[in-house]
Chimera marker file (.cmm) of the C-alpha trace (Angstrom):
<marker_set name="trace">
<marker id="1" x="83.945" y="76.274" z="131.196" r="1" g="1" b="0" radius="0.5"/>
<marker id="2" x="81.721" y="79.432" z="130.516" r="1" g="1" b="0" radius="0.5"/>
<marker id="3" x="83.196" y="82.132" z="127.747" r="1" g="1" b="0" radius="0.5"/>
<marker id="4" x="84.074" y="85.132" z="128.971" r="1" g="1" b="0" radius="0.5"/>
<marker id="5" x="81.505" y="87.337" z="127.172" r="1" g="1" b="0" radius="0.5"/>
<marker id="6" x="78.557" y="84.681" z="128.400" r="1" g="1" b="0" radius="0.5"/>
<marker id="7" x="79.565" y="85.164" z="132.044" r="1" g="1" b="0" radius="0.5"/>
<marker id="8" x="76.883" y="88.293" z="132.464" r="1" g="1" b="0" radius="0.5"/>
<marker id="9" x="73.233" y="87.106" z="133.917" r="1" g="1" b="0" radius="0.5"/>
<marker id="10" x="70.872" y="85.324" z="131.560" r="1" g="1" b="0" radius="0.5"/>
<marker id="11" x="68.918" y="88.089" z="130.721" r="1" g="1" b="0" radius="0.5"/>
<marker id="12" x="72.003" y="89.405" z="128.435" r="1" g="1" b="0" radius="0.5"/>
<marker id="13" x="70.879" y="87.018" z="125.882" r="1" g="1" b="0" radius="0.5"/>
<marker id="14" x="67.443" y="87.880" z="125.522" r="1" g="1" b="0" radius="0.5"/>
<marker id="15" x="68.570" y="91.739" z="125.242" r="1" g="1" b="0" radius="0.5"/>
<marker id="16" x="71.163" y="90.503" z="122.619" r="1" g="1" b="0" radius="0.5"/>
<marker id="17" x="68.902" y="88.811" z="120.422" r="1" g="1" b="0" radius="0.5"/>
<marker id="18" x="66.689" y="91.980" z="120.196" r="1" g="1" b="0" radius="0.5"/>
<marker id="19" x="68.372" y="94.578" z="118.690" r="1" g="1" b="0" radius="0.5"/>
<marker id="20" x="70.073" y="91.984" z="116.179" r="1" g="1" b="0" radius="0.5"/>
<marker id="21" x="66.385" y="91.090" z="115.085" r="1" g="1" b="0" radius="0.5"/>
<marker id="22" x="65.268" y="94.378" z="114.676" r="1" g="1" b="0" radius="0.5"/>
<marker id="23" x="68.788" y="95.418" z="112.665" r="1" g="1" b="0" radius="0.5"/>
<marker id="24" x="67.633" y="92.334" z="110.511" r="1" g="1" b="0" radius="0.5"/>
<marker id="25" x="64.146" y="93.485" z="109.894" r="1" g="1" b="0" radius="0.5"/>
<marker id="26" x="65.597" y="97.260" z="109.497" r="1" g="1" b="0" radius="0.5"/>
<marker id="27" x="67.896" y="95.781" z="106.784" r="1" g="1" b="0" radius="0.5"/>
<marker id="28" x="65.428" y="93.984" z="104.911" r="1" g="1" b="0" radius="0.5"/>
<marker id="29" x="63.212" y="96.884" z="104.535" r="1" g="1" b="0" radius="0.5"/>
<marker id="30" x="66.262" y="98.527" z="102.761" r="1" g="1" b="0" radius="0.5"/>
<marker id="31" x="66.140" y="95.821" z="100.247" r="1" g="1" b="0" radius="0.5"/>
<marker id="32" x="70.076" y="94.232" z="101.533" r="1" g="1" b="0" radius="0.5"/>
<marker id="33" x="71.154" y="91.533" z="100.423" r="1" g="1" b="0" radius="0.5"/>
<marker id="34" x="72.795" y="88.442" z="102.341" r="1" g="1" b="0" radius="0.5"/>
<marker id="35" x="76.110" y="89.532" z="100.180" r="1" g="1" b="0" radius="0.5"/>
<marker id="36" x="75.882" y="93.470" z="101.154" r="1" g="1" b="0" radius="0.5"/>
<marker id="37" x="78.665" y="94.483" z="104.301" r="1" g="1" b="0" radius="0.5"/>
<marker id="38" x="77.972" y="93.203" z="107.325" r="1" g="1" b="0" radius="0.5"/>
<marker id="39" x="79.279" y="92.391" z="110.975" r="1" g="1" b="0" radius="0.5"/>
<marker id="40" x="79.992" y="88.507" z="111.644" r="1" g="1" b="0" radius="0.5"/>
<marker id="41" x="80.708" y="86.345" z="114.058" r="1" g="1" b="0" radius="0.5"/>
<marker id="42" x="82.810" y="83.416" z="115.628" r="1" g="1" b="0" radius="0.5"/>
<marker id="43" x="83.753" y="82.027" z="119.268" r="1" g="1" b="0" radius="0.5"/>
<marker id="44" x="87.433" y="81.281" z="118.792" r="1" g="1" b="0" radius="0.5"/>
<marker id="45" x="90.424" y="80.052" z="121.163" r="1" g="1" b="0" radius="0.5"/>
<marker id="46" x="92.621" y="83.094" z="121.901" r="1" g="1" b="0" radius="0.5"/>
<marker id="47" x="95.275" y="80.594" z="120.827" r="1" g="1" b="0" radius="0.5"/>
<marker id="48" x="93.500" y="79.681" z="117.339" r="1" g="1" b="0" radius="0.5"/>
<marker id="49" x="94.110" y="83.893" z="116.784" r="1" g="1" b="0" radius="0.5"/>
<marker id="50" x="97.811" y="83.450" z="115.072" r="1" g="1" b="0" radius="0.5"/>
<marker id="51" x="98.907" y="86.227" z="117.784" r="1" g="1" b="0" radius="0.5"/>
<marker id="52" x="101.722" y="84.349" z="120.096" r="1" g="1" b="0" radius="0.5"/>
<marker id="53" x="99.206" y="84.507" z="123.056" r="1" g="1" b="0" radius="0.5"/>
<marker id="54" x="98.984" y="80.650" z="125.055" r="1" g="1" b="0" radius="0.5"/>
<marker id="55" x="95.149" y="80.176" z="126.475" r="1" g="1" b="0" radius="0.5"/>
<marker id="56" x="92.084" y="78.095" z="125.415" r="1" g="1" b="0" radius="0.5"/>
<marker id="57" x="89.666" y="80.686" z="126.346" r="1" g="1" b="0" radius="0.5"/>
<marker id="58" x="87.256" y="81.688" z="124.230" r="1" g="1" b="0" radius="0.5"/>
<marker id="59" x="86.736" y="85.209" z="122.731" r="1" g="1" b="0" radius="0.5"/>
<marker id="60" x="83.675" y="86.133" z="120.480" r="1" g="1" b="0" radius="0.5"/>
<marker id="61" x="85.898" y="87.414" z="117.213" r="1" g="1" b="0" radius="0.5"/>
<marker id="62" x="83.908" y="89.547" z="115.283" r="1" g="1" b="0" radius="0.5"/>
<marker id="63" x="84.723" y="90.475" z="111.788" r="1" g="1" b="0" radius="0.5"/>
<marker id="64" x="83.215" y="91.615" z="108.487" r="1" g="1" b="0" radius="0.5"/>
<marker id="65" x="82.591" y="90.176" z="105.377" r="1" g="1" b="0" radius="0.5"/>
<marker id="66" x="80.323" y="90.525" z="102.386" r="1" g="1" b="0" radius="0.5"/>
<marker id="67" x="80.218" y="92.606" z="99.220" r="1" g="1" b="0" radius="0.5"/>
<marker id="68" x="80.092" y="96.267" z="98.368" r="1" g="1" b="0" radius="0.5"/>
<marker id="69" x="78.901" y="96.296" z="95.028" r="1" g="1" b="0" radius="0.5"/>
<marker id="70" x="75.761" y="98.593" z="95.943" r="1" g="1" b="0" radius="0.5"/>
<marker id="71" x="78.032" y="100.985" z="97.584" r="1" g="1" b="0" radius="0.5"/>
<marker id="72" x="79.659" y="101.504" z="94.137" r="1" g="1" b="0" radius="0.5"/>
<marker id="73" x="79.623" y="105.298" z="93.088" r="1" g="1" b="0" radius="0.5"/>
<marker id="74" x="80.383" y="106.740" z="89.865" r="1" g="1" b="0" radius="0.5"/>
<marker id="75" x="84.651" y="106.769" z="90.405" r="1" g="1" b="0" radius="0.5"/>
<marker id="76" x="83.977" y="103.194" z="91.026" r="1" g="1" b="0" radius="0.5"/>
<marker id="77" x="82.169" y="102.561" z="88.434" r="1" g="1" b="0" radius="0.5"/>
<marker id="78" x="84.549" y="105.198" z="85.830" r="1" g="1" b="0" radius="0.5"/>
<marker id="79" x="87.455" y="103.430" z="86.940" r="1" g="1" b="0" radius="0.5"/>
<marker id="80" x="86.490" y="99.604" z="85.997" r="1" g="1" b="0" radius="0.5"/>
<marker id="81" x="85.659" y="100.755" z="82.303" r="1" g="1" b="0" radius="0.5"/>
<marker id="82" x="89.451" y="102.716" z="82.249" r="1" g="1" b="0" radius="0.5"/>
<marker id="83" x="91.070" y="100.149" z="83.837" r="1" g="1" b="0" radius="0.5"/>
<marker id="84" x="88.955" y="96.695" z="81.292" r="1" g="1" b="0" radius="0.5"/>
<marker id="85" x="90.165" y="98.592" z="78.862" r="1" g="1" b="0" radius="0.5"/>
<marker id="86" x="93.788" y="99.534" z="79.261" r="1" g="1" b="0" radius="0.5"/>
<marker id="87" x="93.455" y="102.826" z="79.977" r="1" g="1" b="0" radius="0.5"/>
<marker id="88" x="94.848" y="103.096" z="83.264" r="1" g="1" b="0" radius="0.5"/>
<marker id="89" x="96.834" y="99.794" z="84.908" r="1" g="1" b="0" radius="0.5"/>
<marker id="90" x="94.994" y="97.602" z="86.699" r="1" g="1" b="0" radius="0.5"/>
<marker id="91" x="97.510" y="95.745" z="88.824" r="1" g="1" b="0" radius="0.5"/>
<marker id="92" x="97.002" y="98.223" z="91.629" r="1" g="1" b="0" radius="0.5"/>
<marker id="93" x="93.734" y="99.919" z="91.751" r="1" g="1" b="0" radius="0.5"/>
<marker id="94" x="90.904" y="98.476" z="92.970" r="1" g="1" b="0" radius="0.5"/>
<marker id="95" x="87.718" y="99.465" z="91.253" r="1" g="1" b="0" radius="0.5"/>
<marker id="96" x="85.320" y="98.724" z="94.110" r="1" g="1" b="0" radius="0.5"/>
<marker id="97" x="84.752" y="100.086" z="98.076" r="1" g="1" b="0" radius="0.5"/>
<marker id="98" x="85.912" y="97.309" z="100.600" r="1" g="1" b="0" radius="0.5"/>
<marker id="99" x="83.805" y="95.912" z="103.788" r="1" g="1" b="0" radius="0.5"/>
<marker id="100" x="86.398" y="97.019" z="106.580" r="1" g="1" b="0" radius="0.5"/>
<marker id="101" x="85.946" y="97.860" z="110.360" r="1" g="1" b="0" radius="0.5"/>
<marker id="102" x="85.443" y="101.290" z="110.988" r="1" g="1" b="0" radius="0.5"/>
<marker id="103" x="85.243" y="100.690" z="114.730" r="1" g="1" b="0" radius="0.5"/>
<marker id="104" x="86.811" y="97.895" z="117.099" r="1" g="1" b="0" radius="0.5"/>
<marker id="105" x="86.523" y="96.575" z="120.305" r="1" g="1" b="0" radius="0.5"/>
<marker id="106" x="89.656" y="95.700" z="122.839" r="1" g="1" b="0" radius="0.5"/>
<marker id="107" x="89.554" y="92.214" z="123.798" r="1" g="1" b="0" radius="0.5"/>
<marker id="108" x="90.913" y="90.512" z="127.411" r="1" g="1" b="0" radius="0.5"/>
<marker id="109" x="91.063" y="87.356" z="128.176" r="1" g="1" b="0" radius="0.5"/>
<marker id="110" x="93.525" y="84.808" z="130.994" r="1" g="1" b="0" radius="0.5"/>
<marker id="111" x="96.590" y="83.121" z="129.334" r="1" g="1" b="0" radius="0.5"/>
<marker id="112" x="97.709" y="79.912" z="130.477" r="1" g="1" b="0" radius="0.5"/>
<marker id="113" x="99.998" y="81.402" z="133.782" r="1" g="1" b="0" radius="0.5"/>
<marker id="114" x="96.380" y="83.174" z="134.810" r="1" g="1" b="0" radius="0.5"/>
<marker id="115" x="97.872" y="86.596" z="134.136" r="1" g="1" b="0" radius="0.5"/>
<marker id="116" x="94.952" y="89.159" z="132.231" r="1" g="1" b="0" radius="0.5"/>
<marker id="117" x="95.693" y="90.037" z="128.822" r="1" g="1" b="0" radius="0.5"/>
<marker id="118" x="94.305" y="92.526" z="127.180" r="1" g="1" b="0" radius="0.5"/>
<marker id="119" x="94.330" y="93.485" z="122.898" r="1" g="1" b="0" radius="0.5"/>
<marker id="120" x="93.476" y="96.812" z="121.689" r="1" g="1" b="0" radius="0.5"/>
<marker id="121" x="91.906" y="96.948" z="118.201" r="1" g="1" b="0" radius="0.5"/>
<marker id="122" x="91.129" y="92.843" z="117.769" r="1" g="1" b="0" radius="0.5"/>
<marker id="123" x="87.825" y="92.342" z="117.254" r="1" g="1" b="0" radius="0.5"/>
<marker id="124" x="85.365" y="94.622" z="115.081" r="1" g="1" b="0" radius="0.5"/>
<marker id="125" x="82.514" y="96.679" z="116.510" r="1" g="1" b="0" radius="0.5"/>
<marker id="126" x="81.263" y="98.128" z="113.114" r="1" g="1" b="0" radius="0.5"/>
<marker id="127" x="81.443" y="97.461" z="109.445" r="1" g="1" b="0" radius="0.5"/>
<marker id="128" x="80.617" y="99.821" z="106.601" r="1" g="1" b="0" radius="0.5"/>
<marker id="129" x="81.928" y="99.981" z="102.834" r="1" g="1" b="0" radius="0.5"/>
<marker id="130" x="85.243" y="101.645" z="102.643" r="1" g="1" b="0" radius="0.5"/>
<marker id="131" x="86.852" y="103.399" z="99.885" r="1" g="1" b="0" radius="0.5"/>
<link id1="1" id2="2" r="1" g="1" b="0" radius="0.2"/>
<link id1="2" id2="3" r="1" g="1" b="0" radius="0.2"/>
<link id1="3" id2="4" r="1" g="1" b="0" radius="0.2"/>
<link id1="4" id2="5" r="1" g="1" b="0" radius="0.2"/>
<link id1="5" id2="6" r="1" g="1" b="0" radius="0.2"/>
<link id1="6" id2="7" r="1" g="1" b="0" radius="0.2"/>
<link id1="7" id2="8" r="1" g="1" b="0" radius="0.2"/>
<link id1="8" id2="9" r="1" g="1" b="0" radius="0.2"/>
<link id1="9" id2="10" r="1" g="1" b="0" radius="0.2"/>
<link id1="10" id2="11" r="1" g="1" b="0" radius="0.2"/>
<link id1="11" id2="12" r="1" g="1" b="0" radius="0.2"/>
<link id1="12" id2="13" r="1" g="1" b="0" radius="0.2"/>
<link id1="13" id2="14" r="1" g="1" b="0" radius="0.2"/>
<link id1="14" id2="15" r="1" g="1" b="0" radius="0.2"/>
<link id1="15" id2="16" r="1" g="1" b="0" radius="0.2"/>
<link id1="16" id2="17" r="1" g="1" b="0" radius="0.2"/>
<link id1="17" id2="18" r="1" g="1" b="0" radius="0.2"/>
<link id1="18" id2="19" r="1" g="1" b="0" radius="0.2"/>
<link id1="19" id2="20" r="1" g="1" b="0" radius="0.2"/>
<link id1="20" id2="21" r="1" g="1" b="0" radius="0.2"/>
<link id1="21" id2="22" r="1" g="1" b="0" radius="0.2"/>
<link id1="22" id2="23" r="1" g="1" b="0" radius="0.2"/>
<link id1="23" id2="24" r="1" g="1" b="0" radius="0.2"/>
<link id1="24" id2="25" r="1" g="1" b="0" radius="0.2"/>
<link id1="25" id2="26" r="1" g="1" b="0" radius="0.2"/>
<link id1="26" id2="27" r="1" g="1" b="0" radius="0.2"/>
<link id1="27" id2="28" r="1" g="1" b="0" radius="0.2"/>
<link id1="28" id2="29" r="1" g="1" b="0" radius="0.2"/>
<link id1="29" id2="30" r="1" g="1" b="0" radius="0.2"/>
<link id1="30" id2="31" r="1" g="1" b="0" radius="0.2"/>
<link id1="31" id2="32" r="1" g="1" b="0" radius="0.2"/>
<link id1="32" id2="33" r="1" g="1" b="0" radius="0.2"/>
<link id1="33" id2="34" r="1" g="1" b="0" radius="0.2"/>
<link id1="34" id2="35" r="1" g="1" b="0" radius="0.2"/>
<link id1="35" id2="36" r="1" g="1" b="0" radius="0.2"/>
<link id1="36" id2="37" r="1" g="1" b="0" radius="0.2"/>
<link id1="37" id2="38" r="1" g="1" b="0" radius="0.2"/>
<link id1="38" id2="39" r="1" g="1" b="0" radius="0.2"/>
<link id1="39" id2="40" r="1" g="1" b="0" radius="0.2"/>
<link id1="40" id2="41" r="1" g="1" b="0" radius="0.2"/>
<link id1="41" id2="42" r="1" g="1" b="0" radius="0.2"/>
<link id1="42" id2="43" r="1" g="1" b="0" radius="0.2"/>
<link id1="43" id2="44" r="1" g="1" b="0" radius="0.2"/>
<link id1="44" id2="45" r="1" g="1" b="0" radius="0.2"/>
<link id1="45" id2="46" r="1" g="1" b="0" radius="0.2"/>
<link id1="46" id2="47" r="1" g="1" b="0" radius="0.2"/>
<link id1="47" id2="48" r="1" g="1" b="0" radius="0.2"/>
<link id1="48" id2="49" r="1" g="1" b="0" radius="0.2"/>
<link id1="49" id2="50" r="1" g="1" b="0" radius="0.2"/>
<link id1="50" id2="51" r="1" g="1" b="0" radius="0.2"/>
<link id1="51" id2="52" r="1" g="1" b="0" radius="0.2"/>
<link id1="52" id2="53" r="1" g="1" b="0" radius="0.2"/>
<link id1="53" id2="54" r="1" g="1" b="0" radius="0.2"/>
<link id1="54" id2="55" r="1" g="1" b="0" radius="0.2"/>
<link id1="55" id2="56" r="1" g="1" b="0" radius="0.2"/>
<link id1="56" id2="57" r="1" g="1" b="0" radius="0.2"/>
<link id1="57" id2="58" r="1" g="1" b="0" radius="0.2"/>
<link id1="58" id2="59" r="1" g="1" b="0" radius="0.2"/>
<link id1="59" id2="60" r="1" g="1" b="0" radius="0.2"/>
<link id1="60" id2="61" r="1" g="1" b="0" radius="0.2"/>
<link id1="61" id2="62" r="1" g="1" b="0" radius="0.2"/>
<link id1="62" id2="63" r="1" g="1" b="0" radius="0.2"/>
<link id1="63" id2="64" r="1" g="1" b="0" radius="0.2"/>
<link id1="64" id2="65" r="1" g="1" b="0" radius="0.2"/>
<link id1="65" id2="66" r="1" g="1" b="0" radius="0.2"/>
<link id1="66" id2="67" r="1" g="1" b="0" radius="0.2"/>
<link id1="67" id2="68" r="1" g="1" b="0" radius="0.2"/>
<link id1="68" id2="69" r="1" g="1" b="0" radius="0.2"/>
<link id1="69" id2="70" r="1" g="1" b="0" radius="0.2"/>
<link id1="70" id2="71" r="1" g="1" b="0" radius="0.2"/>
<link id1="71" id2="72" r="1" g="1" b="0" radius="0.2"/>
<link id1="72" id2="73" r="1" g="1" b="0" radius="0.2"/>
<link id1="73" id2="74" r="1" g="1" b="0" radius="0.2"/>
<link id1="74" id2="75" r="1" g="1" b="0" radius="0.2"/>
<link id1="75" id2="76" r="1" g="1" b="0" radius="0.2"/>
<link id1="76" id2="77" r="1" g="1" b="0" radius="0.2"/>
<link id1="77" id2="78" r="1" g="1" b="0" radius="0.2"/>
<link id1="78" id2="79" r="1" g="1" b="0" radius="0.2"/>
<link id1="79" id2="80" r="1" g="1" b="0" radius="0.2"/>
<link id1="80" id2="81" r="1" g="1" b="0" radius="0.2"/>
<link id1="81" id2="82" r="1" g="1" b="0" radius="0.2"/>
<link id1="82" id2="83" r="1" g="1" b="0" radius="0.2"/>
<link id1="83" id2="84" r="1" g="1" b="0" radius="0.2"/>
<link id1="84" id2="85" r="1" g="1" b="0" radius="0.2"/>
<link id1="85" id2="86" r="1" g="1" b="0" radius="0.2"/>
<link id1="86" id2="87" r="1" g="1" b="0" radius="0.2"/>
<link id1="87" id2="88" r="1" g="1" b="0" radius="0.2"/>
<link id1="88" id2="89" r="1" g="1" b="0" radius="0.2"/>
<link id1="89" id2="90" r="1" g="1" b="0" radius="0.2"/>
<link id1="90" id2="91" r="1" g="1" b="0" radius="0.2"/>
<link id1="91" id2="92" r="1" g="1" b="0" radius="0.2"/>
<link id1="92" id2="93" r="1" g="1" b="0" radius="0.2"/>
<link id1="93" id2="94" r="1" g="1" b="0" radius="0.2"/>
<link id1="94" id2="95" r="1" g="1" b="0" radius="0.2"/>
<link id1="95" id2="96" r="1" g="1" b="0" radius="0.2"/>
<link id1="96" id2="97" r="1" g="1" b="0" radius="0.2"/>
<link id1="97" id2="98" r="1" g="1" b="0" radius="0.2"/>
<link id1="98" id2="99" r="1" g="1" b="0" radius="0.2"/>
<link id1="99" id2="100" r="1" g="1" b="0" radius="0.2"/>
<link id1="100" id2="101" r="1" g="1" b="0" radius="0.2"/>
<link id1="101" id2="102" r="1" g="1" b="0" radius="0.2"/>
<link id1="102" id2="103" r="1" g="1" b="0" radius="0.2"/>
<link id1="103" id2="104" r="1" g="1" b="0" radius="0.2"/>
<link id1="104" id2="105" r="1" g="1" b="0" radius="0.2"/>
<link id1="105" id2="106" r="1" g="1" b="0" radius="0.2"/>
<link id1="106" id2="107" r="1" g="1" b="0" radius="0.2"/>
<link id1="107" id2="108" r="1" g="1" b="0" radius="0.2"/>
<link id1="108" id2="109" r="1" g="1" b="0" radius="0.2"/>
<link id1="109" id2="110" r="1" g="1" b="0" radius="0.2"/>
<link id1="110" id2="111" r="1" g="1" b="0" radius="0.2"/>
<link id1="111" id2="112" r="1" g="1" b="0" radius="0.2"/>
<link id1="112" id2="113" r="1" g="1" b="0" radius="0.2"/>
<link id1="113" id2="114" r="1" g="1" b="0" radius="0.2"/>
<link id1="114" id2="115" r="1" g="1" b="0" radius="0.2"/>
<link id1="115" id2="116" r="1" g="1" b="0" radius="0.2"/>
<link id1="116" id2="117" r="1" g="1" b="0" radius="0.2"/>
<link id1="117" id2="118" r="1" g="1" b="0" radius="0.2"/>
<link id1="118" id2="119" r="1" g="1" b="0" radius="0.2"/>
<link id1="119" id2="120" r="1" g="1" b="0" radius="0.2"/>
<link id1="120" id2="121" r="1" g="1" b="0" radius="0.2"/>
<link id1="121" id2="122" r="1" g="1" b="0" radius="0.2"/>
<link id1="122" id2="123" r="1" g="1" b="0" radius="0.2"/>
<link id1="123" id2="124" r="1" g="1" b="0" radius="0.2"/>
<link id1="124" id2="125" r="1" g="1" b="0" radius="0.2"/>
<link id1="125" id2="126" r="1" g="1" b="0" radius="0.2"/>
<link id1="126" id2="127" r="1" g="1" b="0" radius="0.2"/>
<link id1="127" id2="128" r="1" g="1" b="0" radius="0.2"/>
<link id1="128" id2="129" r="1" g="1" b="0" radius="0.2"/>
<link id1="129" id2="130" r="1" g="1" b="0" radius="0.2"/>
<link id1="130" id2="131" r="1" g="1" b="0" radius="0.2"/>
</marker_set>
């Protein structure tokens, strides 16, 4: 059976794989690494998503991943020499900015009893270094 997001004409492939390309090319200029924040992506089973919801369709789950290390400023940076060396407690601060969502997409789908489902807020739309 077709995914849900693929069920658009053809041509919405072709148009997807060109502004990815030119994000890539964009982001190499910049001198990003592979490790840097950035948007993933994975067909899943809505089932397979831990969230109580019975179908075997599949959803494109987006999510980020990757480092933040170049987003580091000089707090960051301050607060991993006070915190190596005692001066301030390190069992809850974190000394770096986190790759989070900053946007997110609402995802539907059919459960098993054919009945539309919808979830606000599942998927992300947008990534950037947080914190």
């Amino acid at each position: 059976h077709r995914i849900r997001w693929q069920r658009s004409s053809t041509n919405s492939s072709s148009s997807r794989k060109s502004p990815r390309n030119r994000k890539e090319r964009r982001n190499r200029k910049r001198g990003r690494s592979s490790q840097d924040c950035r948007l993933e992506r994975k067909e899943m089973r809505v089932r397979d998503l831990g969230l109580g919801y019975d179908s075997d369709e599949i959803v494109l789950f987006k999510y980020c991943a990757g480092t933040c290390m170049s987003a580091r400023k000089n707090y960051d940076l301050a607060l991993k020499v006070l915190t190596d060396n005692g001066s301030i407690p390190s069992r809850k601060v974190s000394t770096h900015p986190c790759c989070r969502p900053t946007r997110f997409e609402t995802i539907s789908f059919m459960d098993a009893q054919t009945s539309w489902q919808t979830i606000k807020w599942l998927s992300a739309a947008n990534c950037s270094c947080v914190g």
